[in-house]
DRENDREN-157612 format. One record per residue: x, y, z of N, C-alpha, C in turn; residue in three letters. Coordinates in steps of 0.02 Angstrom, whole numbers, padded with zeros to 5 digits, always signed. Layout:
N
XYZXYZXYZALA
...
//
This chain:
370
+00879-01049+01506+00876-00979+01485+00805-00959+01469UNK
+00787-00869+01480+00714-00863+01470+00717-00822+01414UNK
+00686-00827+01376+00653-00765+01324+00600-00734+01303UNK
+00604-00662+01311+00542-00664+01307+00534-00604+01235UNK
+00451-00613+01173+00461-00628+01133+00396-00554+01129UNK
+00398-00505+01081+00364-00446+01086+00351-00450+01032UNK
+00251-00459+01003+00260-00458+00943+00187-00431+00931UNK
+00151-00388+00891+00069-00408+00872+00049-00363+00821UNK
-00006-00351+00788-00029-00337+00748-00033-00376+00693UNK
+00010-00390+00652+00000-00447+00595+00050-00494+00587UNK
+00016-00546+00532+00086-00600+00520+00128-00588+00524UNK
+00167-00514+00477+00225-00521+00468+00263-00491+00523UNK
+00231-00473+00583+00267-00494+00623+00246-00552+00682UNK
+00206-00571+00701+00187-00642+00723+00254-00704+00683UNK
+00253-00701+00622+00251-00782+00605+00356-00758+00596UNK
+00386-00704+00582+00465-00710+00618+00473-00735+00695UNK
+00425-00691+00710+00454-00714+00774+00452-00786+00817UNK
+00369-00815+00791+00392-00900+00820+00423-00957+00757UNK
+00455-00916+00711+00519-00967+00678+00578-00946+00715UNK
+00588-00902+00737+00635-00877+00782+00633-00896+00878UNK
+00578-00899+00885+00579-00943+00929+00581-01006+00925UNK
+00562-01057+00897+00591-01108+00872+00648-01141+00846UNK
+00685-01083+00809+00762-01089+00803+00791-01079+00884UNK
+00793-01045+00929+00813-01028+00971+00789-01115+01020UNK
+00722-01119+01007+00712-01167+01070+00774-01244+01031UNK
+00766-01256+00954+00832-01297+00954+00910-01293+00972UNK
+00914-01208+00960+00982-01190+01007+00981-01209+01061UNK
+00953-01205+01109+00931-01206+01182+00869-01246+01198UNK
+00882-01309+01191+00825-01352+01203+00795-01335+01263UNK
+00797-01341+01308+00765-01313+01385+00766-01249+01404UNK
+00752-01187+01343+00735-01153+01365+00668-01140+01383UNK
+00640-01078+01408+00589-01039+01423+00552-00994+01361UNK
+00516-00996+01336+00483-00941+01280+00419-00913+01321UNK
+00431-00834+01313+00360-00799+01336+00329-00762+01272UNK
+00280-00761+01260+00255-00701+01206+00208-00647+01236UNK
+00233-00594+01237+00175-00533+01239+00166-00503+01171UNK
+00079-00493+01160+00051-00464+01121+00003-00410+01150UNK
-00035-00380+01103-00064-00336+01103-00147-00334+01110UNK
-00137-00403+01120-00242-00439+01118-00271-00445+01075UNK
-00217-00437+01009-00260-00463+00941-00271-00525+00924UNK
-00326-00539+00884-00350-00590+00860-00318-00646+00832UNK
-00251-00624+00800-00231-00657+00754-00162-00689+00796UNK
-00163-00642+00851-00085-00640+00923-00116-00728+00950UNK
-00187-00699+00970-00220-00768+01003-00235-00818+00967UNK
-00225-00811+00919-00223-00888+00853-00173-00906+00845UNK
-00126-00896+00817-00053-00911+00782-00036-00927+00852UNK
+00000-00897+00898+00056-00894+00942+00027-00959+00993UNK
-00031-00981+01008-00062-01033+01038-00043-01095+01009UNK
-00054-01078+00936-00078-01154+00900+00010-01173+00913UNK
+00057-01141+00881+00152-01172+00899+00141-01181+00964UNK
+00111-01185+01005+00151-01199+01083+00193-01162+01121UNK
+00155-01100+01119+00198-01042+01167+00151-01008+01209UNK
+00161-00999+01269+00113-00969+01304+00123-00899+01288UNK
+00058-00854+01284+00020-00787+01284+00013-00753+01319UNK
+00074-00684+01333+00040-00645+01380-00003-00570+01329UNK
-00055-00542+01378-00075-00487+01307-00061-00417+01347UNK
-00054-00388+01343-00042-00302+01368-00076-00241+01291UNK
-00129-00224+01331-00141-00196+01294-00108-00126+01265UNK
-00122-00099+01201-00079-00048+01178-00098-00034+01127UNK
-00123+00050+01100-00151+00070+01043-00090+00097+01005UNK
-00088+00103+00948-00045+00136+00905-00056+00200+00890UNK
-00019+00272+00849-00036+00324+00868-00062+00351+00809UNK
-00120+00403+00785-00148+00446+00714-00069+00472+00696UNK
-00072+00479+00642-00047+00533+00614-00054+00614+00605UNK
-00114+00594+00623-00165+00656+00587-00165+00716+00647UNK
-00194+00771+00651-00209+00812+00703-00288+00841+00704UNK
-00342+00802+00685-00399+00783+00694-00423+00816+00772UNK
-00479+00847+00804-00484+00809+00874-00491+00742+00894UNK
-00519+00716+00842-00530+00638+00872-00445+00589+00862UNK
-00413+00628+00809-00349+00592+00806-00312+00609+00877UNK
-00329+00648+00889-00272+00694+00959-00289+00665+01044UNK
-00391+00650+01029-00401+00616+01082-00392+00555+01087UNK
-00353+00512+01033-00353+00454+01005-00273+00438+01030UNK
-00232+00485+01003-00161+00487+01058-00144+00489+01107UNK
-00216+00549+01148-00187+00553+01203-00197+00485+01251UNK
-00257+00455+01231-00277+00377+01257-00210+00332+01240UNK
-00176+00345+01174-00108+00290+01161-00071+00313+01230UNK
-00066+00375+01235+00020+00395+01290-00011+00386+01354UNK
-00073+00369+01381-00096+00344+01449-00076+00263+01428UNK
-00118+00221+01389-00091+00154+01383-00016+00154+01378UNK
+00014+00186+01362+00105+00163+01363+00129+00181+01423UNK
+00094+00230+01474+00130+00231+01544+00099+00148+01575UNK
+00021+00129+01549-00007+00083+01583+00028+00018+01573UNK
+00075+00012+01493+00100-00049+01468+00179-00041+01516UNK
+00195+00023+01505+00288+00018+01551+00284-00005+01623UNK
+00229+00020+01644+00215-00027+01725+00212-00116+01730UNK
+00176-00111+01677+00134-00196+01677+00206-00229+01644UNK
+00256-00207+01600+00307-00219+01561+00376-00241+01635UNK
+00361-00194+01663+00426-00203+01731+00426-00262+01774UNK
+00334-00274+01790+00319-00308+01822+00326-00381+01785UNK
+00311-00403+01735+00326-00443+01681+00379-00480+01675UNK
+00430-00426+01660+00506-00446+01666+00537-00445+01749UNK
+00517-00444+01787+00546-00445+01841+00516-00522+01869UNK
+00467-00526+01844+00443-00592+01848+00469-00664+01802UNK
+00457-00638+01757+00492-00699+01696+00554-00684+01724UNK
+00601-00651+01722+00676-00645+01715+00708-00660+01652UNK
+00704-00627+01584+00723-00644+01524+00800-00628+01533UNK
+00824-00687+01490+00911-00662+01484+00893-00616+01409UNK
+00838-00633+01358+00850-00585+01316+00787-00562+01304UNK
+00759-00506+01269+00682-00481+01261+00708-00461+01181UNK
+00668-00483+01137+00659-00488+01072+00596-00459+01029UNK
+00594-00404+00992+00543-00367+00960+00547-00368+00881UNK
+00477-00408+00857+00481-00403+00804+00442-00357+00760UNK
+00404-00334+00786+00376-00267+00769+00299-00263+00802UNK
+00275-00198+00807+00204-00174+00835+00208-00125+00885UNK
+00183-00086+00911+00168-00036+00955+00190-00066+01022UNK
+00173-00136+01041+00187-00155+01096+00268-00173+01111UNK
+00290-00155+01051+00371-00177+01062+00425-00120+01120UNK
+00380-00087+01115+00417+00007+01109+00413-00010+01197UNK
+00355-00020+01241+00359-00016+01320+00403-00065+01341UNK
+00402-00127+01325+00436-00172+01358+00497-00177+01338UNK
+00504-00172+01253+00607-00163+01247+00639-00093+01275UNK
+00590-00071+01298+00634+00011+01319+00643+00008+01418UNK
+00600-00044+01436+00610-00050+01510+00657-00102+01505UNK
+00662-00162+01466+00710-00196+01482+00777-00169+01473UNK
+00784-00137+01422+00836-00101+01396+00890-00061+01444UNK
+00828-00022+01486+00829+00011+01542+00865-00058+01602UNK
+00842-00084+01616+00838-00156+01656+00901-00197+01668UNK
+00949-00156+01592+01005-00205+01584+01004-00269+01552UNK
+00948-00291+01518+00949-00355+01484+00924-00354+01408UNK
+00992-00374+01388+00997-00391+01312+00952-00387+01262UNK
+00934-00326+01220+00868-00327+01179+00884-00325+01094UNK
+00843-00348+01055+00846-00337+01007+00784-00319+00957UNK
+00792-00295+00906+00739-00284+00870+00749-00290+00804UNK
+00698-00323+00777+00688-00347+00683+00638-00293+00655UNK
+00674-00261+00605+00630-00225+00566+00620-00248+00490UNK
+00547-00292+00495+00547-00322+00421+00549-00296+00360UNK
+00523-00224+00375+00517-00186+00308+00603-00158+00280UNK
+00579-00128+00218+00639-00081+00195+00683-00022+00229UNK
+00604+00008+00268+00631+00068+00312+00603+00077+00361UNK
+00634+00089+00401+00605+00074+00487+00543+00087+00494UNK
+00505+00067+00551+00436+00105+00568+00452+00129+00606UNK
+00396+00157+00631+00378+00211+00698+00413+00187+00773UNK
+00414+00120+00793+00446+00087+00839+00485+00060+00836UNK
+00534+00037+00775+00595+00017+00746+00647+00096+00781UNK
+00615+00152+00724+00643+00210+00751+00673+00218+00823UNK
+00614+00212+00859+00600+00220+00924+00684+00207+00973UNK
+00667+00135+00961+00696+00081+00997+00772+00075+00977UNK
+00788+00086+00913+00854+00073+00878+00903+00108+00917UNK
+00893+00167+00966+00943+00204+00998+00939+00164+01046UNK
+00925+00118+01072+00929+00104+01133+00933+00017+01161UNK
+00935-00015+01092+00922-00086+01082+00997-00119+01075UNK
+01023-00163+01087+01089-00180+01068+01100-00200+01008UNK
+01048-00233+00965+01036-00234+00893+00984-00243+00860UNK
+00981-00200+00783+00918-00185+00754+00923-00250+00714UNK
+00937-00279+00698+00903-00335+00645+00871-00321+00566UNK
+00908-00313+00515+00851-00288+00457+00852-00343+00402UNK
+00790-00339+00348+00783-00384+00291+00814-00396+00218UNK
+00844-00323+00241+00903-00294+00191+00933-00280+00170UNK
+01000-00302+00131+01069-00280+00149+01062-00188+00125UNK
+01132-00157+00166+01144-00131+00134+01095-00039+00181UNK
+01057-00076+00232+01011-00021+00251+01051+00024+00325UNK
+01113-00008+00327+01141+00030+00387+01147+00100+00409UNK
+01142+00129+00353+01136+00217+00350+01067+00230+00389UNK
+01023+00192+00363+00954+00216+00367+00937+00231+00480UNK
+00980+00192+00497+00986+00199+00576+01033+00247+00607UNK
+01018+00302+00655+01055+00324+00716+01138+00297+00718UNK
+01109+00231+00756+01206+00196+00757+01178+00129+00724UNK
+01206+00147+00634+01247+00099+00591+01278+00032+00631UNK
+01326+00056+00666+01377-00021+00704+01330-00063+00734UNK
+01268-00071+00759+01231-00083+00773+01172-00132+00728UNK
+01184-00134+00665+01117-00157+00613+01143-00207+00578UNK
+01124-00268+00591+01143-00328+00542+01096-00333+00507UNK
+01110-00372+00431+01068-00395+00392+01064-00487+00416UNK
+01023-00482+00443+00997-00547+00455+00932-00593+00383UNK
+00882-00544+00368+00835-00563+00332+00773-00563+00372UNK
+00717-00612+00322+00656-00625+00391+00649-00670+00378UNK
+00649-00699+00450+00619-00793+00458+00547-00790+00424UNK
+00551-00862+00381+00477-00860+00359+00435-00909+00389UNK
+00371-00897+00387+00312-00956+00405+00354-01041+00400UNK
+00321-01057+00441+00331-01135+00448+00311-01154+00373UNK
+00352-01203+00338+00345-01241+00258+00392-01219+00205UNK
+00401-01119+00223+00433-01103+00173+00514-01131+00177UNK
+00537-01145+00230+00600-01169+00244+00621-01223+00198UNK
+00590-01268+00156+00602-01321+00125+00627-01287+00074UNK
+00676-01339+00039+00709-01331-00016+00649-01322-00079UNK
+00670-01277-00110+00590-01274-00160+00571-01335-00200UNK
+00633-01379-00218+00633-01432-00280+00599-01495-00238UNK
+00597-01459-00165+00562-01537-00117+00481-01521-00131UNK
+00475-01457-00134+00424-01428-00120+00336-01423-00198UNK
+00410-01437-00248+00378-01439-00320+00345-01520-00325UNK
+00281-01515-00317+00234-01584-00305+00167-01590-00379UNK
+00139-01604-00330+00086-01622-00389+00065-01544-00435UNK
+00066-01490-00406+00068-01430-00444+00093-01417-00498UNK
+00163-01444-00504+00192-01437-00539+00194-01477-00602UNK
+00177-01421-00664+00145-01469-00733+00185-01408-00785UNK
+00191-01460-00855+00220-01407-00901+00186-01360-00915UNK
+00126-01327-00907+00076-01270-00933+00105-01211-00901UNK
+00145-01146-00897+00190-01119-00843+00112-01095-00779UNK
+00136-01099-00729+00082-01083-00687+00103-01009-00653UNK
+00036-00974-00654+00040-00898-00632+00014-00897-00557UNK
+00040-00878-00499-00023-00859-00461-00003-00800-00426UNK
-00104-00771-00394-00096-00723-00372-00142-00733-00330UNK
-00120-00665-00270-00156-00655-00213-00137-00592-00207UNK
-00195-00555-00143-00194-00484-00127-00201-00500-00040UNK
-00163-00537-00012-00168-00552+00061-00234-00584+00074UNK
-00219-00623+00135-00284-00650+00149-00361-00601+00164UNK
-00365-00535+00153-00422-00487+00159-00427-00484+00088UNK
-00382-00497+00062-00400-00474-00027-00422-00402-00020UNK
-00409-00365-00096-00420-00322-00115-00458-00291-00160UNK
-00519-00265-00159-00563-00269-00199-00528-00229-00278UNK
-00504-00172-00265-00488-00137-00322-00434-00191-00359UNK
-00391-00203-00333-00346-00271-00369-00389-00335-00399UNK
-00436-00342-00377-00478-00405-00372-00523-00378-00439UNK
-00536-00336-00442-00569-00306-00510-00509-00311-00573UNK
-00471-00299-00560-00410-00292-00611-00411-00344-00643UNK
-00379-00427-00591-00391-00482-00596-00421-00508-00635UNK
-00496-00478-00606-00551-00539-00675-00543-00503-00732UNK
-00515-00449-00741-00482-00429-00815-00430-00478-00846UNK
-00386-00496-00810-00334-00537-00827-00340-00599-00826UNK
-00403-00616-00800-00439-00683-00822-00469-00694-00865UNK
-00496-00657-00890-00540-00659-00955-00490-00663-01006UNK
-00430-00591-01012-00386-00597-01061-00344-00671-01082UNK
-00339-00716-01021-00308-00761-01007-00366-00839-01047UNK
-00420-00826-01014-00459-00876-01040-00480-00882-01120UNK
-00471-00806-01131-00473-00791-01222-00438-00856-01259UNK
-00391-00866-01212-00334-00885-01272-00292-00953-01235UNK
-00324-00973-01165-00296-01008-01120-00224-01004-01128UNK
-00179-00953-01111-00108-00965-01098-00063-01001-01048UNK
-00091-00983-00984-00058-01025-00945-00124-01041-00895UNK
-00076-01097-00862-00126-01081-00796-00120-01052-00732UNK
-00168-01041-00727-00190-00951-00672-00213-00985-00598UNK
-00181-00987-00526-00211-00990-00454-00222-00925-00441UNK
-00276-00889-00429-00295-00832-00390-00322-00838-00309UNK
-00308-00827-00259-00355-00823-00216-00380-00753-00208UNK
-00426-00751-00202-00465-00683-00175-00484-00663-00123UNK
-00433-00662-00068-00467-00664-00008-00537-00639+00018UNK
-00552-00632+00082-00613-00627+00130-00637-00562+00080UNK
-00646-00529+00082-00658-00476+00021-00692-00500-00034UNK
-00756-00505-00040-00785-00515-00108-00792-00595-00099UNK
-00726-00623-00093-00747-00696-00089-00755-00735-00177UNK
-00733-00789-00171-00753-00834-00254-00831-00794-00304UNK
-00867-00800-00227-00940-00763-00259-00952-00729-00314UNK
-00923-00644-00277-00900-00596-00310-00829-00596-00362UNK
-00811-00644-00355-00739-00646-00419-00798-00674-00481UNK
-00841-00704-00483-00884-00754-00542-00911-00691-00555UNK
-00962-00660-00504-00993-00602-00530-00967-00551-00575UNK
-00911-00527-00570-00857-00489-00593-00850-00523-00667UNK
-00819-00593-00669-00819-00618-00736-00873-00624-00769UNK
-00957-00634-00775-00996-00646-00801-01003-00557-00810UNK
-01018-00499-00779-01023-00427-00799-00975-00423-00847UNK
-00903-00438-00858-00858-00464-00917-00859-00498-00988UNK
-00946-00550-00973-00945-00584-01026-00899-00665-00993UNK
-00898-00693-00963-00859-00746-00940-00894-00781-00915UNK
-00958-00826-00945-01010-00860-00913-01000-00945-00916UNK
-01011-00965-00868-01040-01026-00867-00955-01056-00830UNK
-00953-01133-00820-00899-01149-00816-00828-01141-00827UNK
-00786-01111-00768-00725-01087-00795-00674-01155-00816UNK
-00638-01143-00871-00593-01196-00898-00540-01209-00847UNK
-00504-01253-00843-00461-01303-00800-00397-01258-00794UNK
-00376-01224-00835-00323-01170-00842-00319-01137-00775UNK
-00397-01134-00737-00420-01055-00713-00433-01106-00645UNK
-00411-01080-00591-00414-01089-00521-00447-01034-00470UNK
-00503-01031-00465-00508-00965-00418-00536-00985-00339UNK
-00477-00972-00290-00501-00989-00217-00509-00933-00189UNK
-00543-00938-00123-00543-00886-00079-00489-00878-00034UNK
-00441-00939-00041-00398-00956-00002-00327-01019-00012UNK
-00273-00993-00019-00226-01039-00043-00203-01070+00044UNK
-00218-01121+00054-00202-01161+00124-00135-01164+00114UNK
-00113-01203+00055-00053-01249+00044-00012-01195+00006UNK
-00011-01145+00036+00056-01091-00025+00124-01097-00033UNK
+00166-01147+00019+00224-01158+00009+00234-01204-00061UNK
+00181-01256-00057+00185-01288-00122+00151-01248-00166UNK
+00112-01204-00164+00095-01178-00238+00124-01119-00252UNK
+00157-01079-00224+00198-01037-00217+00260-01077-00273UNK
+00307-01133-00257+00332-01133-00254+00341-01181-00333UNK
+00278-01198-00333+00272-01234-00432+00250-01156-00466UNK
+00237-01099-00426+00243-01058-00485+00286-01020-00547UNK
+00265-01007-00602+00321-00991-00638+00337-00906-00604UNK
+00270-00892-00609+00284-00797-00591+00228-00778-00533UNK
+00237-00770-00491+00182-00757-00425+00181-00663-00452UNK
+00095-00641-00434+00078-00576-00453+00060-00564-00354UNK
+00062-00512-00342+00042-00484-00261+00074-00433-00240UNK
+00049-00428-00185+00070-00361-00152+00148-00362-00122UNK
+00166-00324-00080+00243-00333-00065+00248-00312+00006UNK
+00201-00357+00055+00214-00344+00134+00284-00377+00159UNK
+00313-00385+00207+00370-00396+00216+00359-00467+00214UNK
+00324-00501+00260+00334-00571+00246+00330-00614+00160UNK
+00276-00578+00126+00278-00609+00072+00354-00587+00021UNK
+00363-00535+00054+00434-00515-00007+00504-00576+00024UNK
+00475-00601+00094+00547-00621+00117+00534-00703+00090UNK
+00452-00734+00070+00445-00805+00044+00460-00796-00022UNK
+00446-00735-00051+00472-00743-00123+00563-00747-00164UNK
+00588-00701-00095+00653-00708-00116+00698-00791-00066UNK
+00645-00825-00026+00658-00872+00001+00668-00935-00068UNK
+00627-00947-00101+00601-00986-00133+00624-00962-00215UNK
+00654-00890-00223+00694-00856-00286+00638-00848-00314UNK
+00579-00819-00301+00529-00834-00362+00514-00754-00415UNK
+00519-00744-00499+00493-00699-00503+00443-00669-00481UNK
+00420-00595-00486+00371-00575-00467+00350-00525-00504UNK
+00284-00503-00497+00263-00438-00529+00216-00405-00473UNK
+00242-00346-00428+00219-00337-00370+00182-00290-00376UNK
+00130-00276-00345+00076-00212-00330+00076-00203-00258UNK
+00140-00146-00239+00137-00121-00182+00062-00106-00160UNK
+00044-00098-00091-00039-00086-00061-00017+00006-00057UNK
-00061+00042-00066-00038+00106-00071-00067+00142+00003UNK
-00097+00069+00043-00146+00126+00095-00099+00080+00153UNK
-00017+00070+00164+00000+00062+00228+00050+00119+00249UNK
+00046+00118+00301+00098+00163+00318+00164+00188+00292UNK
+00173+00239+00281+00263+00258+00282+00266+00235+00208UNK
+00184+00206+00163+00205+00192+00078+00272+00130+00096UNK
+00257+00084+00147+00312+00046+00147+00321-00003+00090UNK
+00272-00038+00062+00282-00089+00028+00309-00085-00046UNK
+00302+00000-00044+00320+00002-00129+00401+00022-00105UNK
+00432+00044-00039+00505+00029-00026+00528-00041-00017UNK
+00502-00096-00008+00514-00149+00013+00506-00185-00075UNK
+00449-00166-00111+00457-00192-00201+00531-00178-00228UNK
+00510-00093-00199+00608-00073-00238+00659-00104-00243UNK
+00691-00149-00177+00731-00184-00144+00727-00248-00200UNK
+00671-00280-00234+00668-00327-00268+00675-00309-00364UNK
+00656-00248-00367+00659-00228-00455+00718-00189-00435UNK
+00747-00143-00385+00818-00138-00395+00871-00214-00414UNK
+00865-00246-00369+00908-00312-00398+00905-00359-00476UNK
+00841-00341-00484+00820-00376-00552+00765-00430-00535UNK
+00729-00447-00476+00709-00497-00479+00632-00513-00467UNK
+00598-00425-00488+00536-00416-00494+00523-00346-00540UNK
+00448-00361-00561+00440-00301-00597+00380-00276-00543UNK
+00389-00173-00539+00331-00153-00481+00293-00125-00549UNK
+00234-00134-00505+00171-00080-00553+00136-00060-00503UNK
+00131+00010-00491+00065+00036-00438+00016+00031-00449UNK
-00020+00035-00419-00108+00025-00397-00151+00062-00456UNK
-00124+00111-00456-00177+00176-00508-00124+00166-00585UNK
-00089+00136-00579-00072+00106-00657-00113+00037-00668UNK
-00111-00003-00647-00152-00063-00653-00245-00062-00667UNK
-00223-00114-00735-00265-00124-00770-00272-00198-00774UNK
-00312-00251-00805-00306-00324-00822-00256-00328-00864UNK
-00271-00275-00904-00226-00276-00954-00167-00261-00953UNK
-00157-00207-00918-00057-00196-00899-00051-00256-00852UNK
-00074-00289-00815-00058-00383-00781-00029-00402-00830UNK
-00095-00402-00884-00058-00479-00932+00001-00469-00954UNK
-00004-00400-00989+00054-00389-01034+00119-00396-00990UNK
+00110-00376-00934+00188-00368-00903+00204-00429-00887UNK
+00145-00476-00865+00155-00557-00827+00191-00594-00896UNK
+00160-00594-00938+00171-00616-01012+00241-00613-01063UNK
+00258-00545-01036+00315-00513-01028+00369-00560-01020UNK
+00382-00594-00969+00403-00630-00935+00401-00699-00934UNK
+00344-00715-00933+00325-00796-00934+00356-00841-00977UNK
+00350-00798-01042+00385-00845-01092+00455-00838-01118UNK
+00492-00815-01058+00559-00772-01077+00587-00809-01033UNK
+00626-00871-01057+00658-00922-00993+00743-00901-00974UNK
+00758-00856-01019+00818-00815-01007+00795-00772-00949UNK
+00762-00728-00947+00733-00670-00907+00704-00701-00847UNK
+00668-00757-00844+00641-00775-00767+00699-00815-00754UNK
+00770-00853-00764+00798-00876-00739+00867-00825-00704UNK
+00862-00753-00741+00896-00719-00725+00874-00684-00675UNK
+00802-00676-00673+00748-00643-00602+00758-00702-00554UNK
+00758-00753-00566+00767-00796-00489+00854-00806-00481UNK
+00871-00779-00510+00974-00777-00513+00983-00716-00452UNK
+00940-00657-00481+00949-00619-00447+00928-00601-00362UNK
+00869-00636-00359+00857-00660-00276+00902-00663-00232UNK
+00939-00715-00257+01008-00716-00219+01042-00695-00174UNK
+01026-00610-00207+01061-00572-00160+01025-00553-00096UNK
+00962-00562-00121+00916-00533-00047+00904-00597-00002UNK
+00903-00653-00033+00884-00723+00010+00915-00725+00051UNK
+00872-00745+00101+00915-00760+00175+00877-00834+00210UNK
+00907-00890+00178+00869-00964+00189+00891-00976+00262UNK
+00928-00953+00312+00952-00961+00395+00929-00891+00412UNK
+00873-00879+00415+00857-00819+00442+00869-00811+00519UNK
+00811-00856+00528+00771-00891+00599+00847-00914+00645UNK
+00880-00949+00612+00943-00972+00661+01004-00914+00670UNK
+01019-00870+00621+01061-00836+00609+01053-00789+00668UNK
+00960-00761+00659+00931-00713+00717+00930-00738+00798UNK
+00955-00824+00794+00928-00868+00848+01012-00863+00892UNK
+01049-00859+00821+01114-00849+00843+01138-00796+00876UNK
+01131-00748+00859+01136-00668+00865+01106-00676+00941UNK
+01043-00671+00953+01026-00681+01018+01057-00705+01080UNK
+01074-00775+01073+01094-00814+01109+01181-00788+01135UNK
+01221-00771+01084+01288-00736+01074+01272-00674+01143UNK
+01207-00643+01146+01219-00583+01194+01198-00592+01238UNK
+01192-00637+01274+01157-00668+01347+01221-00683+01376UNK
//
């Protein structure tokens, strides 16, 4: 059997879709996996290193805005999407997929709508809370939408159509967490945080607020990474303009980069971050509290719909961007930390959103419509 696998722009949709291809290739040991992307950077890293061959078709996404330069900026998208539905026919007439699978990006929209057209079995995962722009698109015309969250069937055209599957996560998070709790794990409760691997400068300022407050009095201990943004450099600089000089105490961890996050993720007591789809689907993978700072500059304000989904259930607290201070961190992290009633009732409540068979469930679904 062939499949072929529509995915680009970022992790969170890259890294569903080759756990999902991977569930699928153990369903179907001898199958076929194709991936088309979009020629991004991150399409040609990830999707190489698992062992899947790369096709790229290029494809811009569209302004919002009505700018001239936004308008001449569209009209270049709706020439590339006649250029991608050609290159898309030819593609599939070549591979011969029994199914074509979209996990999100601009490039999903030409090729699941010709196959669709084509007669062969399509589906689409929408990781967020509420559809995007090509979730929309496609949902009238896909045999099923795939979502991360129960309960969102209204939110589509045709309802009969929308399973709650979840989202497959990155390779590691799949382990049972208690396999996963290693040398990290120490009685001091451990906090960590991140703002995605670009990091965020305005969050990242907040931070060395909540490091200092933290080092006052060493409460727990703190992993921060700071991503590409500023970098460790600029996190020291930040603390010494603070008053925070010289050697930071053992409490205090500051990387530019957490390699190993399934295990440190997973010895944490309360993880602080943003709420993109993949990280909301490792946190409710692994039950972990949270204290989330939706990003306020993505599209559609998705991430502070996708936080909701987690402080509606009980099993995070949100704080926006322009409320955050070091100081509203601590207090709210603090809040929490030492409240072993309250974080065992926040990881009780996960429950309902966890979906630990994402990848196979979605592998299942697939395979069922071929």
């Amino acid at each position: 059997m062939n499949f072929l696998f529509v995915c680009g722009g970022t992790a969170g949709h890259i890294n569903p879709a080759l756990a999902t291809a991977a569930a699928i290739r153990r369903r179907v040991p001898h199958s076929k996996v194709l991936f088309v992307g979009a020629g991004r950077e991150l399409e040609k890293r990830l999707i190489p290193r698992e062992g899947f061959h790369l096709i790229n078709i290029r494809m811009s996404g569209l302004k919002r805005g009505f700018s001239p330069e936004e308008i001449m900026y569209n009209m270049k998208t709706v020439r590339s999407l006649v250029t991608a539905g050609i290159k898309a026919g030819k593609l599939i007439r070549r591979f011969q997929p029994d199914a074509v699978i979209g996990t999100g990006g601009y490039i999903c929209f030409p090729i699941l709508r010709k196959a669709a057209r084509m007669g062969i079995p399509t589906v689409i995962h929408e990781p967020n809370a509420v559809p995007g722009l090509t979730t929309k698109m496609l949902s009238a015309i896909v045999d099923k939408v795939l979502v991360s969250f129960p309960g969102l069937e209204m939110e589509y055209r045709h309802p009969e159509r929308v399973i709650f599957t979840g989202t497959p996560v990155r390779v590691g998070f799949e382990v049972p967490p208690q396999e996963l709790e290693t040398q990290e794990k120490k009685k001091t409760p451990l906090v960590v945080s991140f703002w995605g691997s670009l990091g965020a400068e305005r969050m990242n300022e907040a931070i060395a607020e909540f490091i200092k407050h933290n080092i006052e009095g060493q409460h727990f201990r703190h992993i921060h990474a700071t991503g590409k943004k500023g970098g460790t450099e600029e996190m020291m600089n930040r603390l010494k303009r603070l008053g925070v000089d010289g050697d930071l105490p053992q409490c205090t961890d500051i990387r530019g980069y957490i390699d190993d996050m399934p295990t440190v993720m997973a010895a944490a007591d309360v993880v602080l971050c943003r709420a993109g789809a993949s990280t909301i689907a490792e946190l409710t993978m692994l039950r972990k509290p949270s204290v989330l700072v939706p990003s306020p500059y993505v599209t559609n304000n998705h991430q502070e719909k996708n936080a909701s989904q987690l402080q509606n259930v009980g099993g995070a607290i949100m704080l926006l961007e322009k409320e955050c201070s070091g100081q509203a961190l601590f207090k709210t992290v603090s809040s929490i930390l030492y409240d072993s009633e309250k974080l065992e009732s926040m990881s009780h409540a996960l429950e309902a959103l966890s979906a630990p068979h994402a990848a196979d469930r979605i592998a299942e679904i697939i395979v069922s419509l071929c």
